[in-house]
C-alpha positions as CSV (number, residue, x, y, z in Angstrom):
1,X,0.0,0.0,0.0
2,X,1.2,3.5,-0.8
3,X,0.9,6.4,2.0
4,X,0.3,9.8,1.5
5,X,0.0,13.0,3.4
6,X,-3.1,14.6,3.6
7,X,-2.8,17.8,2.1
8,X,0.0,20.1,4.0
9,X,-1.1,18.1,7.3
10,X,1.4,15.8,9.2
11,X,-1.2,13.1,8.9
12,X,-0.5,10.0,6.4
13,X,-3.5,8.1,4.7
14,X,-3.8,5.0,2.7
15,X,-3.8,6.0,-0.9
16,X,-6.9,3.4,-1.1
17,X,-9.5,3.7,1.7
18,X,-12.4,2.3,2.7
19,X,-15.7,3.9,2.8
20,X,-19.6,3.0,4.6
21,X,-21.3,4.7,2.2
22,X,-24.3,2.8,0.5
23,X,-23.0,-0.9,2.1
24,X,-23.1,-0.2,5.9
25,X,-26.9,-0.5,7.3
26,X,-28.3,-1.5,3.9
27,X,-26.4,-4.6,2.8
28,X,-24.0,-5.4,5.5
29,X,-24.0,-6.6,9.5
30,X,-21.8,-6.0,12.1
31,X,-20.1,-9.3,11.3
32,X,-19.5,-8.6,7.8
33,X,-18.5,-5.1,7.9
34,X,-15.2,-6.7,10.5
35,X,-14.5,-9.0,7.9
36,X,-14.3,-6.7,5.4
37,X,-12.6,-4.0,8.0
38,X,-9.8,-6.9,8.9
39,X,-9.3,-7.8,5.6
40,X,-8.9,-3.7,4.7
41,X,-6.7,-3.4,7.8
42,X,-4.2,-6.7,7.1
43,X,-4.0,-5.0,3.3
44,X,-2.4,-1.8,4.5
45,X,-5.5,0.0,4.1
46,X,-5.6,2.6,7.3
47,X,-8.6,5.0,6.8
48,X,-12.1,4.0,7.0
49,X,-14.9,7.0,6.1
50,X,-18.3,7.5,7.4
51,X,-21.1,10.0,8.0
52,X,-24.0,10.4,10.7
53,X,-26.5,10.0,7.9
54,X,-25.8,7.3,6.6
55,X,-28.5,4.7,6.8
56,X,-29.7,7.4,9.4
57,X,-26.8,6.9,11.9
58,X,-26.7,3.0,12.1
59,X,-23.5,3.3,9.6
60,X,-22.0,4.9,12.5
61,X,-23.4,1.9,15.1
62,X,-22.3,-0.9,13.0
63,X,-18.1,0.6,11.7
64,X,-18.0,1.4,15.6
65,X,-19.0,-2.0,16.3
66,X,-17.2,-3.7,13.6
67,X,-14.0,-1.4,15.2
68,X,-14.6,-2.6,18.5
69,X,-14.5,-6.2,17.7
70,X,-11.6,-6.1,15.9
71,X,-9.6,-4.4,18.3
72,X,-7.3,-3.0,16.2
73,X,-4.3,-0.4,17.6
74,X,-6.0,2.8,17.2
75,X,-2.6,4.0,16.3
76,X,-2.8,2.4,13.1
77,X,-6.2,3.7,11.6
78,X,-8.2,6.8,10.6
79,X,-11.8,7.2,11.2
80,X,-14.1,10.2,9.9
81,X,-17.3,11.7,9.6
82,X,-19.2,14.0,8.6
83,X,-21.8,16.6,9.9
84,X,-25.0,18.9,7.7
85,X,-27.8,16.8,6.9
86,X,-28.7,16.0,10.2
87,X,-30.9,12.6,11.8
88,X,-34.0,15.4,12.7
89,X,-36.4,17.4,10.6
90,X,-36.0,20.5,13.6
91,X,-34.9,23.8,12.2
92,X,-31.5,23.6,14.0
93,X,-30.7,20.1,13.1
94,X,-31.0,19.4,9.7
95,X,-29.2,21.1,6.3
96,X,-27.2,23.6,8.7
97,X,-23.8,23.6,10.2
98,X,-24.9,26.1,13.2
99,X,-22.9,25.9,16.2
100,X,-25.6,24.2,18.4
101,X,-26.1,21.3,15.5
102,X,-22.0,20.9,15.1
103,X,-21.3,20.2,18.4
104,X,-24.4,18.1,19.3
105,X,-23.5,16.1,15.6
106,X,-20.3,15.8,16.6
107,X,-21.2,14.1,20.1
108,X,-24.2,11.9,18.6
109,X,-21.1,10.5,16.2
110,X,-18.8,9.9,18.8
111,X,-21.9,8.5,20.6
112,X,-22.9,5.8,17.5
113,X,-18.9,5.0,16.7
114,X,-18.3,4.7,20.6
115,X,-15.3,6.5,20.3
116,X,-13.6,9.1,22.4
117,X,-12.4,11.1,19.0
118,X,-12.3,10.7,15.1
119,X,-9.6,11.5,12.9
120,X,-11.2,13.5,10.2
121,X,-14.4,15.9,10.5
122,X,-16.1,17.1,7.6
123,X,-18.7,19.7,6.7
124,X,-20.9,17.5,4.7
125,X,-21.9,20.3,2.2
126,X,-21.9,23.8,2.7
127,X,-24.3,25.7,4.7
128,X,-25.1,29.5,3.1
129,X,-27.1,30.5,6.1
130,X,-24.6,29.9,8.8
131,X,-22.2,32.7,9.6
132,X,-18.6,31.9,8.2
133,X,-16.9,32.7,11.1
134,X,-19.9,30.9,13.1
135,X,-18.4,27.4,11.1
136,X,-14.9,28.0,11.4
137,X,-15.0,29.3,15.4
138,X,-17.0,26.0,16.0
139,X,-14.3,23.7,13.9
140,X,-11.6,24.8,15.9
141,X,-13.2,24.4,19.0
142,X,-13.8,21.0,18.4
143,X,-10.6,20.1,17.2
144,X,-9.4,22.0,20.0
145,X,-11.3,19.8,22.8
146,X,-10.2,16.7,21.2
147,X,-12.6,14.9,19.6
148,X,-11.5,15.7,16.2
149,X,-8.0,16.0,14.9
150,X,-8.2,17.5,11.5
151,X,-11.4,19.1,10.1
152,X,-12.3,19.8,6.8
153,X,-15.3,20.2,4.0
154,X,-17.0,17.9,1.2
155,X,-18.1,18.9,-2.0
156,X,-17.4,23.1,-1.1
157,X,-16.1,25.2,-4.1
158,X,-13.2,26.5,-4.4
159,X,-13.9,29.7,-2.8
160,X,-15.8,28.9,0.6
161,X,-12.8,26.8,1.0
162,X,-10.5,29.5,0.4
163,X,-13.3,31.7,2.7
164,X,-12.9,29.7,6.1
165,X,-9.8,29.1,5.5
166,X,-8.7,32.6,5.2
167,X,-10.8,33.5,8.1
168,X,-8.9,30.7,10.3
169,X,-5.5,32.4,8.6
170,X,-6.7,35.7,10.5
171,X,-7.7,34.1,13.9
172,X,-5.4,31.8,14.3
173,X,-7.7,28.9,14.7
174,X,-7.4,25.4,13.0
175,X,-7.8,25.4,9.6
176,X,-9.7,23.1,7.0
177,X,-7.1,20.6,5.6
178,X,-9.4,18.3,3.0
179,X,-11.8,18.5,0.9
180,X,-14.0,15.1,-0.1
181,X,-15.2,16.0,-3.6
182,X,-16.9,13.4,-6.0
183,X,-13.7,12.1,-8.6
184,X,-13.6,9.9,-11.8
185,X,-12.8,9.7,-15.4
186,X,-16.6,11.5,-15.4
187,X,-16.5,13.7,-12.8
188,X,-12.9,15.5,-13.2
189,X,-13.6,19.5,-13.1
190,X,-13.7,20.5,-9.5
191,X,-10.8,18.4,-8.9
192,X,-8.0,19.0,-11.7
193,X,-9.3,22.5,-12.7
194,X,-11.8,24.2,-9.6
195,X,-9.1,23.7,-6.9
196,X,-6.0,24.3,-9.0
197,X,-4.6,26.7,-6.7
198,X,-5.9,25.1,-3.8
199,X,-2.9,22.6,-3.6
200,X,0.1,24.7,-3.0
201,X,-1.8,27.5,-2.1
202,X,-3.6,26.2,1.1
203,X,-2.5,22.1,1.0
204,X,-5.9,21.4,0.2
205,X,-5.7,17.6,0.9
206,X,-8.6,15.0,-1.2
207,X,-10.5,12.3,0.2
208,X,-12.2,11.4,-2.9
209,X,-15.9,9.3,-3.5
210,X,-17.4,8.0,-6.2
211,X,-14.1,6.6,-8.1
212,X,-16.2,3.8,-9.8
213,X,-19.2,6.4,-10.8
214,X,-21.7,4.7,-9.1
215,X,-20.2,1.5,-10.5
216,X,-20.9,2.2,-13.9
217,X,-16.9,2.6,-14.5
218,X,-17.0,-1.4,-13.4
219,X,-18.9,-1.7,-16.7
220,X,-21.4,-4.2,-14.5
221,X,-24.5,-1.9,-16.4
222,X,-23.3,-3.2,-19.5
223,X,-26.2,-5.3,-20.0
224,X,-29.0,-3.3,-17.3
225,X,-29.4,-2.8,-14.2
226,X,-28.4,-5.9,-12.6
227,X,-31.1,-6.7,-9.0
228,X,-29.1,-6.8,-6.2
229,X,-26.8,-3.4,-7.1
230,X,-27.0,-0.5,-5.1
231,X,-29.3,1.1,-7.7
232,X,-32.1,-1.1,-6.8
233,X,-31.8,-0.5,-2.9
234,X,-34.7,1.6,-1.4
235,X,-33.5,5.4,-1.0
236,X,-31.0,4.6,-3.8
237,X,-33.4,4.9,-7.0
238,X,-31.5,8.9,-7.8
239,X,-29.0,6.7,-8.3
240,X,-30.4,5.2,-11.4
241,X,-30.3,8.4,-13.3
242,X,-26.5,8.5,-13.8
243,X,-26.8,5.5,-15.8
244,X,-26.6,7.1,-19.3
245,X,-25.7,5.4,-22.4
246,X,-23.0,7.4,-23.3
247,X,-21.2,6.8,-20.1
248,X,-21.7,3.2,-20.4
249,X,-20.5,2.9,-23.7
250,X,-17.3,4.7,-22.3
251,X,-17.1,2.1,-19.8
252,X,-17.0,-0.2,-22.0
253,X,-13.9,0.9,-24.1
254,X,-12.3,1.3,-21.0
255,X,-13.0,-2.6,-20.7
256,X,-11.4,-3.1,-23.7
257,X,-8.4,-1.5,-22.5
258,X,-8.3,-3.6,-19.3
259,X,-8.3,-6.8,-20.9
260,X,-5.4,-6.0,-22.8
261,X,-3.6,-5.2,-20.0
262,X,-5.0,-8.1,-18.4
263,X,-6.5,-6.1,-15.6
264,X,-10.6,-5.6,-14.5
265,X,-12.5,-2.2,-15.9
266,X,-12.8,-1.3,-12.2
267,X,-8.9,-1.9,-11.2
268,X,-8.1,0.4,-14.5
269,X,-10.6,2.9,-13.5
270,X,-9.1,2.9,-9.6
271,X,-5.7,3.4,-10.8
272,X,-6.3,6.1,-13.0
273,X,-7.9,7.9,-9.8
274,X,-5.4,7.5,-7.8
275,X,-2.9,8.2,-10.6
276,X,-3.4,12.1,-9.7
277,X,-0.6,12.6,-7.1
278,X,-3.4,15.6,-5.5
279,X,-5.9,13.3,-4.6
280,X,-4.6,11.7,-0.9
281,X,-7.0,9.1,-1.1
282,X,-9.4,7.3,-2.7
283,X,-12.5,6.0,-0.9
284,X,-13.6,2.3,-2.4
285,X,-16.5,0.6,-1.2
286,X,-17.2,-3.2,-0.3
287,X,-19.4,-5.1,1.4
288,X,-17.5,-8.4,1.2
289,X,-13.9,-9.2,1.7
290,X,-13.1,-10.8,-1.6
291,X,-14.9,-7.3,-3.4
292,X,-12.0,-5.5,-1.4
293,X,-9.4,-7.4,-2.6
294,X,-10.1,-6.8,-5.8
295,X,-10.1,-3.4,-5.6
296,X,-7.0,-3.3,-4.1
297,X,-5.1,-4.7,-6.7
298,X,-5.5,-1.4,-8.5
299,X,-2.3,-0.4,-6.6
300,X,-0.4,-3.1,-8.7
301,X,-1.3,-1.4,-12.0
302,X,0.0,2.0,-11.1
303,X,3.6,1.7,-12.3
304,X,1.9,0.6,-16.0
305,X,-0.2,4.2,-15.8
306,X,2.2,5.5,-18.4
307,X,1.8,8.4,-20.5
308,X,0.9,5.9,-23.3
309,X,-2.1,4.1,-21.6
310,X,-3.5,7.5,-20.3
311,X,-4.0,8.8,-23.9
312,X,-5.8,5.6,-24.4
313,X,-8.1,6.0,-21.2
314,X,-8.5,10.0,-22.3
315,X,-9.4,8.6,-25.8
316,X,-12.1,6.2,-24.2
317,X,-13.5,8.5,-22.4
318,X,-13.2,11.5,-24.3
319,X,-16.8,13.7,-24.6
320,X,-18.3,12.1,-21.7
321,X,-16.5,14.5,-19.6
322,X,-17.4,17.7,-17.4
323,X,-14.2,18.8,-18.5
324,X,-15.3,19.8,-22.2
């Protein structure tokens, strides 16, 4: 396993991680979820993402459980979460990153994960009616008491990033250090054009999701929607809509390409990810053991990622894009 830092931070992260997203609460137990954590841990793997509202907190219930079980040095691994959408339909705890609903979110986490701290906070999307300074204060103070190390934002632009962290720069408080923006050989604008200047000019650090698209980059919509997929859970259906025939036809000349290279469509797809020496990490998802290691052969194919075969993945995937 390669290990990276996140961002300007001290911190080191896997360059592969594993995420709860989808699989925890829906299509895995407690039992599975340690297999699959083991199995992640024993391959090097040392961060493991999450969120409160995922499967409404029990995403939380069953990693902390999984965690516990285990009993696994917590020296070794990184745990997040992430805090906006909230578990209640009140008007101060849900959509908002207020003060009041950050630092109960943050002890409802702890709460679910039975843990004393996590590793990695995130502001889960932005919040335009919250105060700034409100956001950032509140971050630091939480960092500051301990039960966060790092925090940081998902799916910001460019410029609230640069906002809070400018305001942190004036107060000398703890500033953001990641961002966890969607990233794939669809989704590539925020990432390698949006937060250009974020990199050396901040140390913007990435925790990226989505690497697979949804799984349509595993080209298993090839032929439908198979039952079983996450597009056919309950709460998932949105998901269905990303399945376009242009970006499965794009996955499937990037299969083409992986069989020469004797390689799976997903592995290739992976690699290229985590090809970009500005992401930090690259969330994957699992809900068995034997899924995982698959995915985490992708590592294997990075010294073959020459400029050669990443014309050819451009070529594949050229026009289906949010860069043009």
């Amino acid at each position: 396993m390669e290990y990276r830092r996140l961002g300007g931070s001290g911190i080191k992260v896997s360059a592969l991680s594993l995420g709860s997203w989808v699989t925890y609460g829906t299509q895995v137990d407690i039992d599975s979820a340690a297999a699959t954590l083991k199995k992640a841990h024993e391959l090097g793997v040392n961060f493991f993402d999450n969120a409160e509202v995922y499967a409404g907190g029990e995403s939380e219930r069953i990693m902390g459980a999984a965690l516990r079980k285990l009993n696994l040095r917590r020296g070794s691994w990184l745990v997040s979460t992430k805090l906006y959408w909230g578990l209640h339909d009140g008007p101060n705890e849900k959509n908002t990153l207020n003060r009041k609903r950050l630092l109960e979110g943050i002890d409802g986490s702890l709460e679910r994960l039975g843990l004393p701290y996590v590793d990695l906070l995130f502001c889960h999307r932005a919040d335009p009616e919250t105060p700034m300074e409100e956001l950032v204060w509140t971050m630091h103070d939480i960092v500051a008491s301990g039960k966060a190390t790092y925090w940081g934002t998902s799916e910001w632009s460019a410029e609230q990033i640069r906002e809070a962290w400018e305001i942190a720069d004036r107060r000398n408080l703890r500033k953001p250090v990641m961002d966890q923006p969607q990233y794939n050989l669809f989704t590539r604008n925020k990432v390698e054009r949006e937060f250009a200047r974020l990199y050396d000019g901040i140390g913007l650090g990435l925790t990226t999701w989505s690497p697979l698209a949804s799984g349509i980059l595993s080209g298993k919509y090839a032929q439908g929607i198979p039952e079983g997929s996450r597009m056919t859970l309950k709460g998932f259906e949105w998901l269905k809509e990303r399945v376009k025939p242009e970006y499965v036809a794009a996955a499937a000349k990037l299969g083409v390409i992986a069989q020469e290279i004797g390689v799976t469509t997903a592995q290739l797809a992976l690699a290229w990810t985590v090809s970009n020496p500005r992401v930090s990490t690259v969330i994957t998802g699992a809900s068995k053991p034997e899924q995982l290691v698959e995915n985490m052969k992708a590592i294997d194919i990075l010294p073959r990622l020459d400029a050669k075969l990443k014309a050819r993945i451009e070529e594949a995937t050229a026009g289906v894009n949010d860069l043009h």
